[in-house]
C-alpha positions as CSV (number, residue, x, y, z in Angstrom):
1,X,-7.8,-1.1,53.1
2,X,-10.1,0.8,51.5
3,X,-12.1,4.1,52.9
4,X,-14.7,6.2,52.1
5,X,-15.4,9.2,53.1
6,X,-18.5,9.8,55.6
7,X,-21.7,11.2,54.4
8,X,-22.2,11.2,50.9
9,X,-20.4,12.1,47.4
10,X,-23.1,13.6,44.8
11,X,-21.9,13.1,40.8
12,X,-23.7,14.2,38.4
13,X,-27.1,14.4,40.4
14,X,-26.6,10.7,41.6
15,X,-25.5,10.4,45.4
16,X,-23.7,7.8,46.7
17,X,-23.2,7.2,50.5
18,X,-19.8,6.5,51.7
19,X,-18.5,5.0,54.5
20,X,-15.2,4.5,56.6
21,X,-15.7,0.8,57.0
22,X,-13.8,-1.6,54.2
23,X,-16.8,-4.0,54.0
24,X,-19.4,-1.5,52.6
25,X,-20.4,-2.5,49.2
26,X,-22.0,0.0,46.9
27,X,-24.1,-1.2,44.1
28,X,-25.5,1.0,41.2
29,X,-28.4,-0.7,39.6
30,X,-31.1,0.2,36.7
31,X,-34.7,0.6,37.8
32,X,-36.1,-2.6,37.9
33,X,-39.5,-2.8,35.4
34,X,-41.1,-4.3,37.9
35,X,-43.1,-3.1,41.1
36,X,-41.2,-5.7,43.0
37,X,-38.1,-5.4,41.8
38,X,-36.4,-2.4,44.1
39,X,-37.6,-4.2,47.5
40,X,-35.9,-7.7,46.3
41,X,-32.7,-5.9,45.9
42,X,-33.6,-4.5,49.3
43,X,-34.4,-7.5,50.9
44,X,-31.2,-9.5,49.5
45,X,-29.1,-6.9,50.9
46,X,-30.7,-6.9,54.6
47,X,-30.3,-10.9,54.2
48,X,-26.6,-10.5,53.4
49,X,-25.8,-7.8,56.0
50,X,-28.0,-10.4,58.5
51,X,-25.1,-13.1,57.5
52,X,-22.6,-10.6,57.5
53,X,-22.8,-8.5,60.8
54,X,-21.0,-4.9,60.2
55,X,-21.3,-5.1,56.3
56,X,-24.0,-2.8,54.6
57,X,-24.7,-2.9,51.2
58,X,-26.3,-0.2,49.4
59,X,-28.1,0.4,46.1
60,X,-28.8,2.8,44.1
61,X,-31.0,2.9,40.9
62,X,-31.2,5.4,37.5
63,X,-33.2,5.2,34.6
64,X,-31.8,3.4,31.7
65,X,-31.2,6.5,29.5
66,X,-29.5,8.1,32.4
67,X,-27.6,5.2,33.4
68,X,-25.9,5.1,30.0
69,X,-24.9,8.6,30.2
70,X,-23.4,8.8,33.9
71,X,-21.9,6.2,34.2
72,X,-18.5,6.8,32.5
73,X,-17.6,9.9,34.4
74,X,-18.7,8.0,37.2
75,X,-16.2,5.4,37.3
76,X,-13.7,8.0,36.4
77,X,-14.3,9.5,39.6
78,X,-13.5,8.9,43.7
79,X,-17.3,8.5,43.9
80,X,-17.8,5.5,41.7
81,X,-19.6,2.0,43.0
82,X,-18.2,-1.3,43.9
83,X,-20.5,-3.2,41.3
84,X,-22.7,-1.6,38.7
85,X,-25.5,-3.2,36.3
86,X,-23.6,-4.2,32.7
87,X,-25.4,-5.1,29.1
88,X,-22.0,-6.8,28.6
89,X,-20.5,-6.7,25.1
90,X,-19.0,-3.7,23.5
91,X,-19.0,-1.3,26.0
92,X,-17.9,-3.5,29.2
93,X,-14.8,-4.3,27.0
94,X,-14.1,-0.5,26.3
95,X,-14.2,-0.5,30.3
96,X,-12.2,-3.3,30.9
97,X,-9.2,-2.0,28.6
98,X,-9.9,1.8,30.8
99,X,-8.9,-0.1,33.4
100,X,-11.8,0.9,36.1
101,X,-12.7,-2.8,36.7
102,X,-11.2,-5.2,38.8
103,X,-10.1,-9.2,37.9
104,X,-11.8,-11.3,40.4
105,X,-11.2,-14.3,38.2
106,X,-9.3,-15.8,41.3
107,X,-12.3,-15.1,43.8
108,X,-14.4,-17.6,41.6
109,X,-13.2,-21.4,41.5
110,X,-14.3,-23.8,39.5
111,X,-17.2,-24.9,42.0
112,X,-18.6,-21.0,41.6
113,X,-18.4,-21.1,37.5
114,X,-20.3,-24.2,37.8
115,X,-23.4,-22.3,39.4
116,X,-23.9,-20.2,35.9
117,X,-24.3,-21.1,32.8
118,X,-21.1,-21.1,30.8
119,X,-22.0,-18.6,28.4
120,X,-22.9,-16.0,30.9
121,X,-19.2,-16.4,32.6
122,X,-18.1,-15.5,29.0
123,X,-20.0,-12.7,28.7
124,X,-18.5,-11.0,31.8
125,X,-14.9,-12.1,30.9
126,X,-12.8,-10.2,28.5
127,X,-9.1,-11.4,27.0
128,X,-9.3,-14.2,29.5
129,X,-10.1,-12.3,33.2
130,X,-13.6,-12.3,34.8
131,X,-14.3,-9.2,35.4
132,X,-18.0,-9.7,36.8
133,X,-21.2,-12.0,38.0
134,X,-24.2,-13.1,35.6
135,X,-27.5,-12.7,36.5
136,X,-30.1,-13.1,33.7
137,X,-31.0,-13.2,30.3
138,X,-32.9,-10.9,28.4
139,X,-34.7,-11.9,24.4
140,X,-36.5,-9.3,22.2
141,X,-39.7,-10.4,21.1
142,X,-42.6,-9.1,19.4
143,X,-45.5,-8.3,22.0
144,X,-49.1,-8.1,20.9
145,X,-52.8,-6.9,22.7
146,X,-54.9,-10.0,21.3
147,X,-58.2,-8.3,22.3
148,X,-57.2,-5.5,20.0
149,X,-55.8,-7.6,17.1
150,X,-58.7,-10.0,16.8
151,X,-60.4,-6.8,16.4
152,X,-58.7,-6.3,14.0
153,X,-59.4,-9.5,12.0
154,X,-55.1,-10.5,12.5
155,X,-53.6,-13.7,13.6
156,X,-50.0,-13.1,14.9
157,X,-49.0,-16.3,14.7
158,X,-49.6,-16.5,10.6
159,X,-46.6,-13.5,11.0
160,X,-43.4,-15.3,9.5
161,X,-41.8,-13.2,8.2
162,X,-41.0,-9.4,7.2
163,X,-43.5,-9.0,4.5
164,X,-46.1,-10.5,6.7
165,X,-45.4,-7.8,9.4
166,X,-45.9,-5.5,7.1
167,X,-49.0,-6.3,5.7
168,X,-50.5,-6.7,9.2
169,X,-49.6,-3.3,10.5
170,X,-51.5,-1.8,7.4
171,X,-54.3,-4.1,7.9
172,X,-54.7,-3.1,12.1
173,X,-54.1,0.4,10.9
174,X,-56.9,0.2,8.5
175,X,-59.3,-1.0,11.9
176,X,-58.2,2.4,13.1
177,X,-55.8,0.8,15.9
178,X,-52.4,2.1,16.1
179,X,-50.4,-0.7,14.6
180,X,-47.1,-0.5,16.8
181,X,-46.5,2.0,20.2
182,X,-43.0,3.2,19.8
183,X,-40.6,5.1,22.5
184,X,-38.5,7.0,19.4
185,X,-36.9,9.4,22.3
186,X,-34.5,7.1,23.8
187,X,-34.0,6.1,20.7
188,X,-32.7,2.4,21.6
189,X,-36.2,1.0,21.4
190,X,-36.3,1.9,17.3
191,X,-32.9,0.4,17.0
192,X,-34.2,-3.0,18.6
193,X,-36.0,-3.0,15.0
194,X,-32.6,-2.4,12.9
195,X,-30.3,-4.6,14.7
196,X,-33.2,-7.7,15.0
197,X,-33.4,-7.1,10.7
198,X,-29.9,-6.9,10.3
199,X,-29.4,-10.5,12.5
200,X,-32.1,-11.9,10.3
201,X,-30.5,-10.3,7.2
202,X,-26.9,-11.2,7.6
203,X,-26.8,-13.3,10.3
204,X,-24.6,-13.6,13.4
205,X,-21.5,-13.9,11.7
206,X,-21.9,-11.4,9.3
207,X,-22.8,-9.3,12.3
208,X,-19.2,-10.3,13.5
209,X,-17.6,-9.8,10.4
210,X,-19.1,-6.3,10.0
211,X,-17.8,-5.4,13.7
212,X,-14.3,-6.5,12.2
213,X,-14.5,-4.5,9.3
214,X,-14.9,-7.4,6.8
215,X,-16.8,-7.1,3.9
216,X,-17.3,-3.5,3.8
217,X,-18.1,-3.4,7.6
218,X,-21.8,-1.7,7.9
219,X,-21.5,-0.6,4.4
220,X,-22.3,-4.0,3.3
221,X,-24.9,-4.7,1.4
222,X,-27.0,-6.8,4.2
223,X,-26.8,-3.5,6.4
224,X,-28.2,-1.4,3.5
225,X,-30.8,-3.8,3.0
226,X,-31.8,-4.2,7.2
227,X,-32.3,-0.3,6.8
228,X,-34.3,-0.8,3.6
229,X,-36.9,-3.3,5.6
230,X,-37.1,-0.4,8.1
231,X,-37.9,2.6,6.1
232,X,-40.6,-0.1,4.6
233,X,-42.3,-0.2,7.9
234,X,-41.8,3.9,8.6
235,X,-43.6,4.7,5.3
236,X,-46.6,3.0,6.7
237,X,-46.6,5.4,9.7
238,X,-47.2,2.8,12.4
239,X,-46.4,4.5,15.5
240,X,-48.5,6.5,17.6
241,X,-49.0,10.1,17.3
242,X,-45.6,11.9,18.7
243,X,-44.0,8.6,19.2
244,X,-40.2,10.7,19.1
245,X,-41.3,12.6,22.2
246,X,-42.3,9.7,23.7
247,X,-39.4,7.4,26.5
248,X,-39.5,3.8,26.2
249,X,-41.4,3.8,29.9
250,X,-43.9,6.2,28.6
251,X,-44.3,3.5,25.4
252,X,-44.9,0.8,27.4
253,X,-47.5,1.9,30.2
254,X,-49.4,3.2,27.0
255,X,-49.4,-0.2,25.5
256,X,-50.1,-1.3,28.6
257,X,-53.4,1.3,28.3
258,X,-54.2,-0.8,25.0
259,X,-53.4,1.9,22.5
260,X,-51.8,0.3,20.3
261,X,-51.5,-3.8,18.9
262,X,-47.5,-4.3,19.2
263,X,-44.7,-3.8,21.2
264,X,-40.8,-4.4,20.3
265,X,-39.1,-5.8,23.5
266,X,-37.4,-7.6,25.7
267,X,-39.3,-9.8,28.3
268,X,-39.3,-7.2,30.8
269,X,-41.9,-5.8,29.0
270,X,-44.1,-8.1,31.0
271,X,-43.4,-6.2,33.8
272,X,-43.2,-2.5,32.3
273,X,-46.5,-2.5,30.6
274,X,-48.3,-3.1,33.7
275,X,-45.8,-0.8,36.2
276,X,-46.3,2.4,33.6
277,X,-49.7,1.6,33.1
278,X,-52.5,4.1,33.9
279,X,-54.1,0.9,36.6
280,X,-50.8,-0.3,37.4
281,X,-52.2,-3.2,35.6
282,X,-51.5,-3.6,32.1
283,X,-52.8,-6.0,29.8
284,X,-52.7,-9.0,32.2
285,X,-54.2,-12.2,30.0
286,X,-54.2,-10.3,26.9
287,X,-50.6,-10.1,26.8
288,X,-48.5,-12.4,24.6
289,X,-45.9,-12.7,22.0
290,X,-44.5,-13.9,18.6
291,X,-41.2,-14.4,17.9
292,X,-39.3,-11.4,15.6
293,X,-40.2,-12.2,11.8
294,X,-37.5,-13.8,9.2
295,X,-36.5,-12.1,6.3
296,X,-36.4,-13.9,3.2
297,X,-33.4,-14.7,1.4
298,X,-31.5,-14.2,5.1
299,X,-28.9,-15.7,6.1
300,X,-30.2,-15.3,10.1
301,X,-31.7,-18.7,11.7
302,X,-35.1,-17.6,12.4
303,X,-34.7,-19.6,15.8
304,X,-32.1,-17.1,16.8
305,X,-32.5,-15.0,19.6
306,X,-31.7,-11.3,20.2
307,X,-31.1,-9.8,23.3
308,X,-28.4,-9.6,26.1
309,X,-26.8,-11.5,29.1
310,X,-27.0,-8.7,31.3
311,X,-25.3,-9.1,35.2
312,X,-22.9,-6.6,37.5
313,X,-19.2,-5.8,36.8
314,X,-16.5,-5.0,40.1
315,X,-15.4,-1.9,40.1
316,X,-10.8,-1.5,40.5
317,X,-11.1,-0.4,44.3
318,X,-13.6,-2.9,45.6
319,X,-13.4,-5.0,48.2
320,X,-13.9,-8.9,48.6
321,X,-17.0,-8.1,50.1
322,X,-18.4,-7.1,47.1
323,X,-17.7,-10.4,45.0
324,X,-19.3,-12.3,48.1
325,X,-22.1,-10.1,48.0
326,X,-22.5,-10.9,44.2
327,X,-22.2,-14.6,45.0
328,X,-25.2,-14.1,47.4
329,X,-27.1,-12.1,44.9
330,X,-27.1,-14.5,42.6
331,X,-27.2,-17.9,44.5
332,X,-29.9,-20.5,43.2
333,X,-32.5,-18.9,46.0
334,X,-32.3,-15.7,45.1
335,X,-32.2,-15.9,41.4
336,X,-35.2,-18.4,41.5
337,X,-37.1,-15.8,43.4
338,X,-36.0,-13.0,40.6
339,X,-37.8,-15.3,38.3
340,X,-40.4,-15.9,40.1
341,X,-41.3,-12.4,40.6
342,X,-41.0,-11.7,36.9
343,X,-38.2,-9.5,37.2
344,X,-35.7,-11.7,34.8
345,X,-34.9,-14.8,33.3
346,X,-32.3,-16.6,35.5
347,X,-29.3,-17.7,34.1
348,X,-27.7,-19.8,36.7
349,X,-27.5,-23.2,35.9
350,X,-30.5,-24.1,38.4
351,X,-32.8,-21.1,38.6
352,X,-35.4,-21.4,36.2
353,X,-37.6,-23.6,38.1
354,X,-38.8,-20.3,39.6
355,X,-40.4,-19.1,36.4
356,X,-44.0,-18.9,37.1
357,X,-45.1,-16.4,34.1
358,X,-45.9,-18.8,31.2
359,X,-45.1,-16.6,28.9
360,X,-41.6,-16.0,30.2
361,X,-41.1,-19.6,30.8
362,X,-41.7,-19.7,26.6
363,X,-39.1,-17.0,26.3
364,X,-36.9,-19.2,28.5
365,X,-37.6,-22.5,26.4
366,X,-36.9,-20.6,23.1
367,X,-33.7,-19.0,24.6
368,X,-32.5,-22.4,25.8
369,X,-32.7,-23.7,22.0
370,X,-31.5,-21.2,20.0
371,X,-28.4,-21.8,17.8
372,X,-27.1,-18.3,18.5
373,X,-27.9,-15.3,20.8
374,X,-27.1,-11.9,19.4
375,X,-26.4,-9.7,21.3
376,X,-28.5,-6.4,21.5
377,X,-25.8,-4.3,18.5
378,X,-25.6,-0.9,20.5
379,X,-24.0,-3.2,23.6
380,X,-21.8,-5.5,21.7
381,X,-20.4,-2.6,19.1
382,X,-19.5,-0.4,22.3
383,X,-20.7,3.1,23.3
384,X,-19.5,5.5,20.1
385,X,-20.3,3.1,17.4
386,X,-23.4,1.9,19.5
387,X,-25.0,5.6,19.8
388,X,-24.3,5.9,16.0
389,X,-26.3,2.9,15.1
390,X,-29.3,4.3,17.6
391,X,-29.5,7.7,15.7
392,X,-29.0,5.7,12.1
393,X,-32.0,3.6,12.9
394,X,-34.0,7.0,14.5
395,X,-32.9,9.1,11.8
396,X,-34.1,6.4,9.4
397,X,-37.8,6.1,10.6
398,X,-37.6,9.8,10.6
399,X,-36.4,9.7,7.1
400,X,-33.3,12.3,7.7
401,X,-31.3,9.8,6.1
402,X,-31.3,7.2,3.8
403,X,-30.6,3.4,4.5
404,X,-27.0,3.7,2.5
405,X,-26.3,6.8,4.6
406,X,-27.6,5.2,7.8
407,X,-24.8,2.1,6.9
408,X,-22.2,4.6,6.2
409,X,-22.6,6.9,9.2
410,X,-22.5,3.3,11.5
411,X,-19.2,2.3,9.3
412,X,-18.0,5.8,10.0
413,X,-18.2,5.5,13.7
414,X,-16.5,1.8,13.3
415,X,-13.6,3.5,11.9
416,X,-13.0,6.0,14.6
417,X,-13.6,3.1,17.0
């Protein structure tokens, strides 16, 4: 049996409630970037514990940034959570070999598998074991304001490829409009640039193959060439005014404002720009996307997407209350009505129907038929040699470094891996 103790343990400024009762389940989530999102979590758990008299379920929430960062003393200590939020790749397999998460491969029969989609019962399985539950699906995309780039006399959707971006950020910045709004302090959010050139560039394989070392590993040529295409964007200056002091929430709610025409990010963006917004708002209508530019000569399928299959790993002391809570979680209901409160793209097998935003419904559509999915390359290369590749690509636009020392320092961290 497991126990808690009473009242609450505090690590690392993040309290977690305890209890003496073996059906408690403890969940450690990310904000959600929608208004909505905390209360569904809420309400899912008060429909569980309605199913499940004498089992409470609790969550707790953090900030991306800070998420990253507490987590792994966290599940080193007595403190940690029965399930917590996962990007998957890399990093969940660093965990998995830690040993601080639990095999519940024979809590899911083949009747549960068949409720996701298979890839996203990959994704939370490593050498074999499941070690988690799916929920959604997240694609990078390349957000625009249309009011302010028909202003600006630019059609997105004549953007094919890298040159083209180019020339349309010095054409909007010539309309005196800020051509792209750019969170540089968590630093992730400039990466989502490197790693989107570096799929296009060498492709999902040779993203593979660099991960294994092959071919020089980062020092290859396709590398030093992805960092190339960025510095080529950072010498036109694109970004707002103090865009390094600036967090990826504080980015989006000022894109959401209008101040600038284009936003790197994943779909939750559609929800972001309007939480962080000065009216709470955002764009509304005026919102919509293209898909990330191809680079010529690259061996990337421009119909590849770029993202993650994000979900929530079991933690080595938890309960079976915490699997069936997971189960609940993400049933068809409760995933549909994640998807139709914007708040992800479902990835069980029958969810989607619930996908009222057009625009994420396109997303969905485009994620559906792409030949590969890369995932984003600070989650699949794990936590040291993904922290590398964010300062690379922030040290790049910042131009501390050069694209061949950018390669090198990524390839370094590989190597210590």
């Amino acid at each position: 049996m497991k126990s808690f103790c009473l009242g609450a343990a505090t690590v690392l400024g993040l309290t977690l409630a305890g209890s003496a009762l073996a059906d408690d389940v403890r969940m450690l989530a990310i904000e959600p970037n929608v208004p909505e999102g905390r209360q569904y979590y809420l309400d899912v758990a008060k429909a569980y514990e309605a199913e499940k008299p004498g089992t409470k379920v609790q969550f707790d929430f953090l900030d991306d940034t800070s998420f990253k960062s507490k987590l792994p003393t966290l599940l080193q200590s007595s403190a940690r959570p029965d399930a917590f939020f996962t990007w998957t790749g890399g990093v969940f397999a660093e965990q998995a070999k830690a040993g601080v998460l639990k095999d519940i491969s024979a809590d899911f029969t083949d009747a549960d598998r068949k409720n996701y989609s298979p890839s996203g019962i990959q994704s939370m399985s490593h050498d074999g074991k499941l070690y988690g539950v799916p929920m959604y699906a997240a694609s990078v995309v390349l957000w625009y304001n249309k009011a302010l780039v028909e202003k600006a006399g630019v059609d997105p959707k004549a953007i094919k490829n890298w040159e083209d971006l180019l020339a349309a950020s010095k054409k909007i910045q010539g309309a005196g409009i800020v051509p792209i709004v750019m969170g540089g302090k968590d630093k992730w959010p400039i990466a989502l640039f490197y790693g989107q050139l570096a799929a296009r560039i060498a492709g999902t394989d040779g993203v593979a193959a660099a991960d294994k070392g092959e071919n020089e590993g980062f020092n290859n040529p396709a590398f030093i060439q992805a960092g190339e295409a960025l510095k080529q964007l950072a010498d036109i200056k694109p970004f707002q005014p103090g865009y390094m002091d600036t967090t990826q929430p504080k980015a989006a709610g000022l894109f959401g404002d209008g101040k600038g025409a284009f936003y790197l990010a994943g779909n939750f963006l559609v929800g972001a720009q309007a939480q962080n917004s000065a009216s709470g708002k955002g764009l509304g209508d005026d919102l919509d996307f293209i898909t990330f530019p191809a680079v010529e000569g690259g061996k990337g399928d421009p119909a590849d997407t770029f993202g993650g299959v994000n979900g929530w790993l079991v933690t080595k002391d938890a309960g079976k209350s915490t699997v069936d809570f997971l189960k609940f979680l993400t049933n068809n209901k409760n995933q549909t009505e994640g998807g139709r409160l914007k708040i992800w793209l479902p990835i069980g097998t029958d969810a989607q129907s619930g996908i009222a935003d057009p625009r994420l419904r396109r997303i969905a559509e485009d994620l559906s038929k792409a030949p590969h999915h890369q995932l984003y390359l600070d989650q699949m290369l794990g936590a040291s040699v993904g922290a590398a590749l964010n300062d690379a690509a922030a040290q790049i636009v910042t131009g501390d470094i050069s694209p061949e020392e950018a390669a090198a320092l990524v390839e370094e961290a590989r190597e210590m891996r």
